[in-house]
N, C-alpha and C positions, 0 to 999 in steps of 0.2 A: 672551322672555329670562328664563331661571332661574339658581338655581344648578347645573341639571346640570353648564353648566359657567361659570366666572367669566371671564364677556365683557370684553373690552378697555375697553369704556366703562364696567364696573362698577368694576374694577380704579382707573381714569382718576378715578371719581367718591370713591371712599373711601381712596383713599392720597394726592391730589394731584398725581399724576403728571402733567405736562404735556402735555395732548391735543393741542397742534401741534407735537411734536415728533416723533409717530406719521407714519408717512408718509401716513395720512389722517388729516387734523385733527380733533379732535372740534367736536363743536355747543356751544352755549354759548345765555344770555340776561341783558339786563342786569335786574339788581334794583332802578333806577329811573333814569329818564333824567332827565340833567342839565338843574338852571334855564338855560332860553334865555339869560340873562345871564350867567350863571358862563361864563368862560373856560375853554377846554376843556384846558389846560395853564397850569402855574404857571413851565414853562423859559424863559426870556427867546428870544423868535428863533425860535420856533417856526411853521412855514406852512405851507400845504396845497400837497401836489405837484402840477404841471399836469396836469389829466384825471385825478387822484384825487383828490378832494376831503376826502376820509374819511383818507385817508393824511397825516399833518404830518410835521418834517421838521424837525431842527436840527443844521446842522453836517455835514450828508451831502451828499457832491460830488455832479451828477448821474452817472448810468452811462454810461458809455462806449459807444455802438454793437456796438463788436468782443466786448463782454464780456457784452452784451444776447444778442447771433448765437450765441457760444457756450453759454449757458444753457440755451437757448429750448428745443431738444429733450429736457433733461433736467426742463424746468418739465413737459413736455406729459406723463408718466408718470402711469398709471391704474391703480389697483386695485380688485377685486372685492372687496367684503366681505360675508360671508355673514350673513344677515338668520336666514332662516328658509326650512324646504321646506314645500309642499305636505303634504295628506295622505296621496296616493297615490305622492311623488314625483317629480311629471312636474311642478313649477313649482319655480321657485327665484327666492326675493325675496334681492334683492343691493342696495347701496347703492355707487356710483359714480360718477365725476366727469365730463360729457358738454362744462359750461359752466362756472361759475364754483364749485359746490358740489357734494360730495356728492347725488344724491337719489336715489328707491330706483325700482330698476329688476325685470323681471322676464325668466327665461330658461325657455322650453320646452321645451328638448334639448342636450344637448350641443355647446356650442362655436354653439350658437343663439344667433339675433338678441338683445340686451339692448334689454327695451319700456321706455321710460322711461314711469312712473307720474306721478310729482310734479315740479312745475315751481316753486322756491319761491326765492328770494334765500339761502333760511340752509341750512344742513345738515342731513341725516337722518341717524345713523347704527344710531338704535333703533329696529328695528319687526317685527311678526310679522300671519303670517295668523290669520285666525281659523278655529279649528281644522274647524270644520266646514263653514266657506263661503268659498272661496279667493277671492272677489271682495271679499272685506273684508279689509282690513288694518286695524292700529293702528300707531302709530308716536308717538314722541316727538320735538319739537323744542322750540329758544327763537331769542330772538330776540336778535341783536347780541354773543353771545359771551359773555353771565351768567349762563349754565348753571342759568336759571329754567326749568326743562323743563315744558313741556304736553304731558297728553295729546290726540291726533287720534286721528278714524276714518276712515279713509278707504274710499271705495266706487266698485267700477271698474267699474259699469256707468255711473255718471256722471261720474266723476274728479273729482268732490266731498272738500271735507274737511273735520270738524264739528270744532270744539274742545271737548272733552269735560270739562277739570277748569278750576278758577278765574282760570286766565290771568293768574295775580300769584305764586302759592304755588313753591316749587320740588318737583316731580317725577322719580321713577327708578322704577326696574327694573321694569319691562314684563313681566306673565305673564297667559297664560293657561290655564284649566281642561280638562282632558282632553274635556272632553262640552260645551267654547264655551261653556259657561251665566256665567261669570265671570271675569272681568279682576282684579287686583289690580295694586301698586304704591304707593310709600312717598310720601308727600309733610309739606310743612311748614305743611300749609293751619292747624292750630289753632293756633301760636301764632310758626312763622315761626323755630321754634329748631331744636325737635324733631320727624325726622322717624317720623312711623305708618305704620303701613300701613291703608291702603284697598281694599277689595272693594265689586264694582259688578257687577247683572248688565250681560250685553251687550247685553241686548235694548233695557235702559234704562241706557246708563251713566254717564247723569250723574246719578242715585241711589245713591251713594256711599257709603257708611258704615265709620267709623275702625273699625276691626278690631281694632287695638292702639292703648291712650291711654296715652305712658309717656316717661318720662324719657328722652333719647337718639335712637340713631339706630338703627330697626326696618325691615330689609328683607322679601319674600315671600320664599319661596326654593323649593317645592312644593307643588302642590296633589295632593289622594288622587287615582286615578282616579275615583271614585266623587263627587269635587268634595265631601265633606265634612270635611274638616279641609285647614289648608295649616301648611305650616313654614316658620317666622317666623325671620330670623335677627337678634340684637341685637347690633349692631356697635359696639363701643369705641375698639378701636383696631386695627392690622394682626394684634397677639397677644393680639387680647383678645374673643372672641365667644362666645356662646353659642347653641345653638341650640332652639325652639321647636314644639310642635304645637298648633295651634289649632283648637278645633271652628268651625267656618263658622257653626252655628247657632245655640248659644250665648254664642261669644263666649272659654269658658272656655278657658286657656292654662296649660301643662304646660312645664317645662324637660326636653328631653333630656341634655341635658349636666349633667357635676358640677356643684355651685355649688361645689366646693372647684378652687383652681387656676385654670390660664385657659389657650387656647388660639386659633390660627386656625380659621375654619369656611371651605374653598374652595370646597366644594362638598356640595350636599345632595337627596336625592330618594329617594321612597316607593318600597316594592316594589310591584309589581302590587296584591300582596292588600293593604297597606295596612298589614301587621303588621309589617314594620322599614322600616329607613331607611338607606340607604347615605349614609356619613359622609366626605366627607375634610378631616382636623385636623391640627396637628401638635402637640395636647395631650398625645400620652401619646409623642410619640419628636420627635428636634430636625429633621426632616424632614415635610412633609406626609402622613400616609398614607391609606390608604383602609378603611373600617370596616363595618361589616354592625352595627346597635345595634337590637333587640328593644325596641319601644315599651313590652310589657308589663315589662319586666325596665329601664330608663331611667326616670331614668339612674343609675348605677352608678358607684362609684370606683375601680373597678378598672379597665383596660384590656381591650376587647376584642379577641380576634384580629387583627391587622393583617392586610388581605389583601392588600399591596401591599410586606412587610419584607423580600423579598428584592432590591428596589430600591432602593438607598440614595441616591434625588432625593425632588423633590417632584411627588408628584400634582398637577395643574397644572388636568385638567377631567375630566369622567364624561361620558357620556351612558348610556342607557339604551333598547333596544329594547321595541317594543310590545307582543312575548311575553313581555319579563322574562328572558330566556334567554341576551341577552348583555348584559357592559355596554364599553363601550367607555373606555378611560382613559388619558389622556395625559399622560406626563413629561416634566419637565423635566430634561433630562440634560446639565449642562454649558453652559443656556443655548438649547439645540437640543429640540425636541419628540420626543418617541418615542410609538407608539401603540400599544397592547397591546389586545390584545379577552380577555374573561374569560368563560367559562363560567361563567355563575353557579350553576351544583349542583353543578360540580366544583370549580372555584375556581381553574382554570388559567388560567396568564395566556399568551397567545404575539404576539409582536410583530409588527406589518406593516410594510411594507417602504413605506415614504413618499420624498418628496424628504427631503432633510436641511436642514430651514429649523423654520419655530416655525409652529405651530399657530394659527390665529387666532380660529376657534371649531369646533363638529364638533357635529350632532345628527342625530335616527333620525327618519326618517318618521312622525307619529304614530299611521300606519296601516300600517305595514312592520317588519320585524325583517332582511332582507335587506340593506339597502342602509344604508350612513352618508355622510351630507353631511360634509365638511369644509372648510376653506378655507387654507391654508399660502402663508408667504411665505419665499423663498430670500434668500442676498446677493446673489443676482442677476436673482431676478424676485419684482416687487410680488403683492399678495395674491390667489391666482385660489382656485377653487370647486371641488371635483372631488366625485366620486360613488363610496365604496367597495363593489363587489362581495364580501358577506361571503364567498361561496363561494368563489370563484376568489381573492380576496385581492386582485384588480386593480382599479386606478382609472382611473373615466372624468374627462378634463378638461371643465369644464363652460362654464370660462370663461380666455380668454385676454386678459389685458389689456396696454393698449398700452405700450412703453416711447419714447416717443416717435421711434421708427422706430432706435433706437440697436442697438448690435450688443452685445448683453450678452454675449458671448463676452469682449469688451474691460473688462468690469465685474472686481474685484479679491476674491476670497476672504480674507474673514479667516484670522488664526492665534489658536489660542486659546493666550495666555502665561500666565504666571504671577510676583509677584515679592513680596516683603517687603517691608513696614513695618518699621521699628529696632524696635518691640515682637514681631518675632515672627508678627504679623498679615497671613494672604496674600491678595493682594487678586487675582483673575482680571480679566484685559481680551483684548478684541481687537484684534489692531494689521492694518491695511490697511495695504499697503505699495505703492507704485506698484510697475508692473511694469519700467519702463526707469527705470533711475536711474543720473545722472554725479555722482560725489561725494555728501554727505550730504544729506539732502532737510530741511526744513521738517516739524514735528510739529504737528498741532491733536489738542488732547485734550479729547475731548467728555463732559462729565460727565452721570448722567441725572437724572433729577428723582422724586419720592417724599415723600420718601428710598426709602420701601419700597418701588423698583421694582427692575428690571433690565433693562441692555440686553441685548439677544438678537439673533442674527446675522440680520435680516430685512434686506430689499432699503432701501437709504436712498443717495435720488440724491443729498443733499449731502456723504455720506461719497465716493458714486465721481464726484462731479463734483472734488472736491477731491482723488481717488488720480491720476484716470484723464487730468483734462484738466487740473489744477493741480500736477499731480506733488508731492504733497503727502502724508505721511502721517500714519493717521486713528490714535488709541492709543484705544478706546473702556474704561475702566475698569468695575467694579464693586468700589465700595468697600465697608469694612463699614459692615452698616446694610442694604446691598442682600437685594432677595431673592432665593431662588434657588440656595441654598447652608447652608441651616441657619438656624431661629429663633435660636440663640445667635450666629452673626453677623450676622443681622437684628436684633439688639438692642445690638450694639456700639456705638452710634450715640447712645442712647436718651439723653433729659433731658442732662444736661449732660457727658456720655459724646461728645457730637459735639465737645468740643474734641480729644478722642484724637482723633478721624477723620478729622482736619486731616493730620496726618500721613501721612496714604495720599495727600495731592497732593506731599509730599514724595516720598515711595519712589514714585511714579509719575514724579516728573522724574529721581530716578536711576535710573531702569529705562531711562528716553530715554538719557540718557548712557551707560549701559553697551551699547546697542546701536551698532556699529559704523555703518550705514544713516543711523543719525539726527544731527541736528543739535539738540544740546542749547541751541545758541545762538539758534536760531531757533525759537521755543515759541510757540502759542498755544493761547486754550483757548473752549470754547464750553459751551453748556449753558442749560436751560430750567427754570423753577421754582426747584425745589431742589438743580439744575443751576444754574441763576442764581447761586444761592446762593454754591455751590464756584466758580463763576466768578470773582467778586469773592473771596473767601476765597483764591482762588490769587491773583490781582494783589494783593491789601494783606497776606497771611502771608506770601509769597514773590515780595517784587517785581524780585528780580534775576533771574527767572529764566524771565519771560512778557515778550512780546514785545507782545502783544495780546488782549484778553478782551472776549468777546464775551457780553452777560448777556440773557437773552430772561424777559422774565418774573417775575425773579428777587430775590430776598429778600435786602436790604442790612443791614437793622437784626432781629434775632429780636423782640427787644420788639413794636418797635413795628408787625411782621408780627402778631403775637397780639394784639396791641389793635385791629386796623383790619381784621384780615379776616371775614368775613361771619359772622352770629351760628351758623348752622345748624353749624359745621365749628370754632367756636371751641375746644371742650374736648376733640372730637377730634386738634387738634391740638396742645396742651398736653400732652396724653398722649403724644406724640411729641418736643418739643422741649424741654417744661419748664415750666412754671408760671412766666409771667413774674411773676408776683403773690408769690414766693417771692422776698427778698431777698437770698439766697445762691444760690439760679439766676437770676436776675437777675444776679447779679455776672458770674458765666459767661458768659450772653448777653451782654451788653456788652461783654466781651470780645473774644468769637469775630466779632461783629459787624462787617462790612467800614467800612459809616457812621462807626463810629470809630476806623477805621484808614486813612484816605484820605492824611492826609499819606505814606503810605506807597507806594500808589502809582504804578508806574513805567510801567505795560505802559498801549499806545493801548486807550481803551473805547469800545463801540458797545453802547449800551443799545436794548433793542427791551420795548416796551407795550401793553398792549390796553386802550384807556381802560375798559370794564366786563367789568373782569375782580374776579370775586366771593373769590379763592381770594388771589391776591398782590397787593393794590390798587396804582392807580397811582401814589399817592404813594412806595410803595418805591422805584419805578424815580427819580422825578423828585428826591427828596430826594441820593441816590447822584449824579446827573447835575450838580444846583446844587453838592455839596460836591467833588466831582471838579474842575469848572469854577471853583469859588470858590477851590483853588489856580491858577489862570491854564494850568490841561492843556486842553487839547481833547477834548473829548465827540463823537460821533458821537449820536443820538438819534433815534430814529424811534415815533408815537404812532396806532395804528390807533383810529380812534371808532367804529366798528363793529365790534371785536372784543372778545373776552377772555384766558381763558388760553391765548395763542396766536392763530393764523393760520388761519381756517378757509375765507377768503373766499380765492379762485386769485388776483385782481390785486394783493389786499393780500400775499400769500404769494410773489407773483413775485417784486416790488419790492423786499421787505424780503431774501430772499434773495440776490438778487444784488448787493444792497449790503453784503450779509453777504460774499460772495465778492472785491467791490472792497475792501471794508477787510482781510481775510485776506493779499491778494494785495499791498497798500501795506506792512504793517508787517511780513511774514513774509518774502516773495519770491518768485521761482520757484527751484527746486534750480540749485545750484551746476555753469556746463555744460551745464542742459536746460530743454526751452521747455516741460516736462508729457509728451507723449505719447512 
């Protein structure tokens, strides 16, 4: 895993974005498990459900039989997600769900058997071959959903698996060296704040040595071919990185980028020979682009060529073939992936002809220039694998995965709308609309989590379980703030700028009402993290006008979110929401803050938890639950002890779902006239 291109779990690890909201959850691990005497909740009534133990439980009726039958086939839905290829091609390491977790699987051929490798309780969602011996892999996991990540080795002539770094520290981004001689990756091991990066050879890799010793947070993002220098990326904030070249040997370190200004870095990687570095930023235009930067000539204040300015999206991922001859790069257009291949001595870009879904990662054989792996997911099929023939332009499918025997024909196509904010500010969503409808139906509006993400039209069974069999429809927003649409409305949001962005749940409920389809009386709304957030935010800003709010994860108080969340991500995220240490954003946050707007509201709440969860602790959720209940409302409440941010484990994921689906279906209804289908 590099920056060729910016993988889902990189994304997930440095903006916050909610990994169980993905339709594969990410992995997680706690950062230290609770005194056997401490009470594993402070909610009055809280109890372990029969036959899950790990699961607690306050104020949730059990499930219904008829509602459990209906579920079930949309729980059993499988995705491919692409790990890494072979050298030669002829393997593909994919991470998918057989039992209760992701673990990583392996495919010989097209639409071949998937060998399951790892048999482990938690999830795998990082890991790569070793570039010269395909019987060794690496991978990262944690334990319990604390997104304490270790590194493993794994070896499949024995099915052994070593744990390689300190088993306390937190670890990310997984690379390795063109010629196998060295691993890198960031970790918190010196002092548990800030994370370095680490290089290690493979031979011996638990001789490790910090690479980078520095304030912040320091990713890998390239190693030369030659495996003597790698490019270091220094992350601040979503708009604020710069980028790094580091000799391997020395130690000494070099900025490419200006020190004047600040910019995103999505992506980054050496030419063959070693003398530039293909760049994608969005420092010198409000779009991410992609740049060709002259190590001897960097960095510079000027602006280089953009080789990507006759596309007005954002560069999304690169990859790079073995000859250096093409590069491969994908846009985001509208929320939708688009894939260009570039001749890199002419500089032409021409696009290929993909399904119309989102990208999920794409890389070159490190011994091929022929053939690109990629992996895509549809609104109507979860994330499968395929194989581009550069020649022919055709793709081979590599991997089909199951959607629990359902007939996705029946599955619902978004529309992409568009509508205003009273300021002027247009915020894009997509609305799912059932396809049989008598009279106005029921709206759930699912907010996403970040801030700096965006949702994007991939396959999500509890958007078409709620079109398809709850006749229900889905309004998926992207507010400002979101990315995906321009650094300057990715920064509309910023420091105490998120009171404005309240008002896009406003002009999101008069867009419901202006649609004829919809039922403005009957609103609910969902959402994870910083989703959570807007969740509560829409039931205490606008309580006349939600039905029901559903908070998975999610941030009650800003304050007291920035004093209790994990040290490694603290002033990352004060770069984003505001100095609570500042008493005039302080003021703001208290404010915007749902915790102290609860006499306000109206709409039924169902709070969802992962007791070690390292990013939004659990007291957010529990404190929101007691002042909700200490007006005499009723809570719904549900607390996984084996999780974190989110739901990574299937029985815990089943559970919490379909009582997501019973409280939807209590406070909203089914459409006026119709039983759903």
């Amino acid at each position: 895993m590099n920056l060729r291109t910016l993988t889902p779990l990189l994304v997930s690890l440095l903006t916050g974005a909610p990994a169980a909201l993905a339709q594969s959850a990410q992995p997680a691990a706690p950062p230290a498990q609770k005194p056997a005497a401490q009470a594993p909740s402070t909610v009055p009534g809280v109890t372990a459900l029969p036959g899950q133990p790990n699961l607690l439980a306050s104020g949730v009726p059990e499930i219904p039989p008829e509602l459990r039958k209906r579920v079930l086939q949309y729980l059993e839905t499988r995705s491919a997600n692409l790990m890494d290829v072979s050298r030669d091609g002829k393997q593909v390491l994919i991470s998918t769900r057989f039992s209760d977790t992701n673990q990583l699987h392996l495919v010989e051929q097209p639409l071949g058997a998937r060998f399951q490798l790892t048999f482990t309780p938690e999830p795998i969602n990082a890991a790569a071959f070793h570039p010269k011996d395909s019987n060794a892999l690496f991978f990262m996991q944690d334990v319990g959903g604390g997104e304490f990540y270790q590194l493993f080795r794994f070896d499949r002539r024995n099915g052994r698996s070593e744990l390689l770094t300190d088993g306390k520290s937190r670890h990310e981004v997984l690379l390795l060296s063109e010629d196998g001689k060295w691993l890198a990756y960031g970790g918190t091991g010196r002092n548990g704040k800030d994370t370095d990066v680490y290089v290690a050879p493979t031979d011996n890799p638990k001789q490790a040595r910090r690479l980078t010793e520095a304030e912040g947070s320091w990713y890998p993002g390239d190693f030369s071919r030659d495996g003597s220098r790698l490019l270091v990326l220094q992350y601040r904030a979503a708009d604020d990185s710069d980028l790094h070249v580091v000799d391997m040997k020395t130690g000494e370190r070099r900025q490419l980028t200006p020190k004047e200004g600040k910019g995103s870095i999505n992506g980054a990687l050496f030419t063959p020979d070693g003398k530039s570095v293909y760049v994608v930023t969005d420092r010198y235009s409000d779009f991410t682009e992609l740049y060709k930067l002259e190590l001897d000539k960097a960095p510079s204040t000027s602006a280089p060529p953009s080789l990507t300015k006759s596309i007005r999206w954002n560069v999304e991922g690169i990859a790079l073939s073995e000859d250096g001859k093409t590069l491969a790069v994908s846009m985001n257009e509208d929320g939708y992936s688009r894939l260009y291949l570039m001749d890199t001595k002419r500089g032409s870009l021409s696009p290929v002809e993909l399904p119309r879904g989102v990208m999920t990662h794409f890389t070159f054989p490190r011994g091929r220039s022929d053939v690109l792996v990629y992996g895509i997911t549809t609104s109507k099929s979860p994330a499968d694998v395929y194989m581009l023939d550069l020649r022919s332009k055709k793709s081979t499918r590599w991997t089909r995965s199951e959607v629990g025997g359902l007939d996705t024909d029946t599955f619902v196509e978004p529309e992409l709308v568009r509508y205003k904010a009273k300021d002027g500010v247009e915020v894009p969503a997509f609305l799912y609309l059932p396809r049989e409808r008598k009279g106005k139906v029921p709206v759930v509006t699912v907010f996403h989590g970040g801030p700096e993400a965006q949702s994007r039209p991939n396959l999500s069974t509890f958007t078409q379980f709620l079109a398809v069999e709850m006749g229900m429809a889905v309004l998926v927003p992207n507010v400002r703030g979101s990315e995906g649409y321009g650094k300057a409305f990715r920064a509309m949001d910023d420091g105490v700028k998120r009171e404005q962005s309240l008002a896009d749940i406003g002009a999101t409920l008069d867009y419901i009402a202006s649609r004829p389809e919809l039922d403005a009386s009957r609103v609910g709304v969902f959402g994870g993290s910083y989703g959570g957030y807007m969740v509560l935010a829409s039931a205490a800003f606008y309580p006349e006008r939600f039905r029901a709010a559903v908070d998975v994860v999610g941030i009650s108080s800003l304050p007291t979110f920035l004093q209790n969340t994990q040290a490694y991500r603290r002033d990352l995220r004060r770069v984003e929401y505001g100095d609570e240490r500042d008493p005039e954003v302080r003021k703001v946050q208290e404010r915007i803050s749902p915790l102290n707007s609860v006499e306000r509201i109206k709409a039924a709440l169902f709070v969802q938890q992962g007791a070690n969860d390292p990013r939004v602790p659990q007291s957010e959720a529990e404190q929101i639950v007691k002042a909700v209940r200490g007006r005499g409302a009723d809570v719904w409440y549900m607390l996984a002890l084996d999780e974190g941010h989110g739901f990574g484990k299937k029985a815990n994921r089943d559970t919490i779902t379909m009582a997501t689906f019973l409280f939807l279906e209590k406070h909203l209804g089914a459409p006026a006239g119709s039983s759903g289908r």
